[in-house]
N, C-alpha and C positions, 0 to 999 in steps of 0.2 A: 433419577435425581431424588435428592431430598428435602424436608425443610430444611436443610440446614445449608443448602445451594443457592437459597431464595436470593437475590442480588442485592433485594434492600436490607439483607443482614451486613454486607459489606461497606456499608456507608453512602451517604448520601452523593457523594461526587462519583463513586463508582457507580450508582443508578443514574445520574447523569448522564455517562459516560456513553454507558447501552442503550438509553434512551434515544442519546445523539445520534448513536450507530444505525439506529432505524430511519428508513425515510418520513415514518411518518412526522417524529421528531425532529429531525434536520433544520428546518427550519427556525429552530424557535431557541433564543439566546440561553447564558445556563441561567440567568434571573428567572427569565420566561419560565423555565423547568419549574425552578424552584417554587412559584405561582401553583404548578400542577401536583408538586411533593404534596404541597399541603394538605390534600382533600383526596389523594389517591393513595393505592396501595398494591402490593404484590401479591397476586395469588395464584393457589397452584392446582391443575387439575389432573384427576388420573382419565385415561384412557375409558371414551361412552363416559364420562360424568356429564349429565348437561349441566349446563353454564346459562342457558337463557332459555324458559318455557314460550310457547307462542302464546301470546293473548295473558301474559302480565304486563303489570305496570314496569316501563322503562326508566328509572332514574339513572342510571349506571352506562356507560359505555367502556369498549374495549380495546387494546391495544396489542398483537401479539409478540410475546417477549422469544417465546420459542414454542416450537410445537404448530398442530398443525388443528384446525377446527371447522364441522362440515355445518353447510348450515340447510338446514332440512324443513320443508313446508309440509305442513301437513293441514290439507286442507276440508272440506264438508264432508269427501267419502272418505275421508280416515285414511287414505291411503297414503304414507308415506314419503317423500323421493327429495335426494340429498340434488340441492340446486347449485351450490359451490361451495366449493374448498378453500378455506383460507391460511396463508401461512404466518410465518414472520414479517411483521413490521404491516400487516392490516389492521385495519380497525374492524370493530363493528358494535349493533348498540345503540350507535349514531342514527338512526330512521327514526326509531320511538322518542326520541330528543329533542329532535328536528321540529318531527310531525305532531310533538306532545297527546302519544296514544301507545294504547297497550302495544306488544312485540309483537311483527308480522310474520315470524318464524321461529324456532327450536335453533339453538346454537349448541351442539356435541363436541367435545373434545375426542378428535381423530387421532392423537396419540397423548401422552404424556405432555403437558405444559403449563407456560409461566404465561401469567396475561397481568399487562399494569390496568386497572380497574381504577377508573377516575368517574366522580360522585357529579353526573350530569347537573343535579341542580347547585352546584356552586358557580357552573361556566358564569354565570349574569355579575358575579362578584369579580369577573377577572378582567384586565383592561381593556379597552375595546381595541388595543394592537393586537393582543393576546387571541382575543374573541374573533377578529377575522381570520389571522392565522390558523386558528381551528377549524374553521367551517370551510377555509379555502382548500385545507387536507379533506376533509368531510367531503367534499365536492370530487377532488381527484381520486379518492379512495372507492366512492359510490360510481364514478365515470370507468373506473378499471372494472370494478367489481360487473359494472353492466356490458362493459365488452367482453369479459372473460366469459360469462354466462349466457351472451347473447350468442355466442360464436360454438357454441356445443350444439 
C-alpha cells in the first residue's frame, strides 16, 4: 500500500465507515466518531518500524486499521521476547493512559499497516457517554489481550 491508500484521504464518512466495521468501534454512534475525527489521525507503518518504545511517555493510543503488530517486552537482561500479536480492529497504548506512566513494552509493526492514532490527552474533553464507551472497549480489548496471552 501506499500513501495514497491512507482511508482518511477518502473522506471523512468513508473513515467512519471502516471505523464502524471494526469491533472496536462498533459501538460508538457516527457523531461519537466524529468526537474522535477530531484529535486523531491515519498513519502508516512499514514492516519492523516501531511504533511505540518501552519506557516512553504514553500520550497516544492505538487502533488497528490493517496489518498485523507484535508487542515485545524487553526486560532488565535485555533479552527480548514477542508476548502477542495483535491484528485488525485491536487497540493498544491504552495501559500508559490508563495507568498515566511511561510504555510497558515495544510495539513493532509485524507487517505493513494503517493504525488510526487518537491523541490520549483529549479523551477528558469528550463526553462522559463517549468516555465510558471507551474504557468499556479498553476493558474488553485488555480482557481478550490477557486470555490470548495467558493461554500460550
Amino acid at each position: 500500500m501506499n500513501e495514497d491508500n491512507l482511508p482518511e484521504q477518502n473522506g471523512q464518512e468513508k473513515t467512519k465507515l471502516l471505523l464502524k466495521s471494526l469491533d472496536f468501534f462498533s459501538i460508538f454512534t457516527d457523531e461519537e466518531l466524529n468526537s474522535f475525527l477530531e484529535f486523531s489521525e491515519m498513519k502508516k507503518y512499514k514492516v519492523q518500524e516501531y511504533i511505540i518504545r518501552e519506557d516512553t511517555e504514553g500520550d497516544f493510543f492505538y487502533v488497528i486499521i490493517r496489518g498485523t503488530v507484535n508487542i515485545i517486552y524487553e526486560g532488565s537482561n535485555n533479552v527480548k521476547r514477542t508476548i502477542a500479536t495483535l491484528r485488525e480492529g485491536d487497540c493498544f497504548g491504552e495501559i500508559a493512559l490508563i495507568l498515566d506512566q511511561p510504555r510497558s513494552a515495544n510495539i513493532l509493526a509485524a507487517s505493513d499497516c494503517f493504525l488510526f492514532k487518537i491523541d490520549g490527552k483529549q479523551i477528558d474533553e469528550l463526553s462522559l457517554e463517549i468516555r465510558e464507551k471507551l474504557f468499556r472497549q479498553f476493558s474488553v480489548s485488555l480482557s481478550k489481550r490477557l486470555v490470548r496471552t495467558s493461554c500460550k
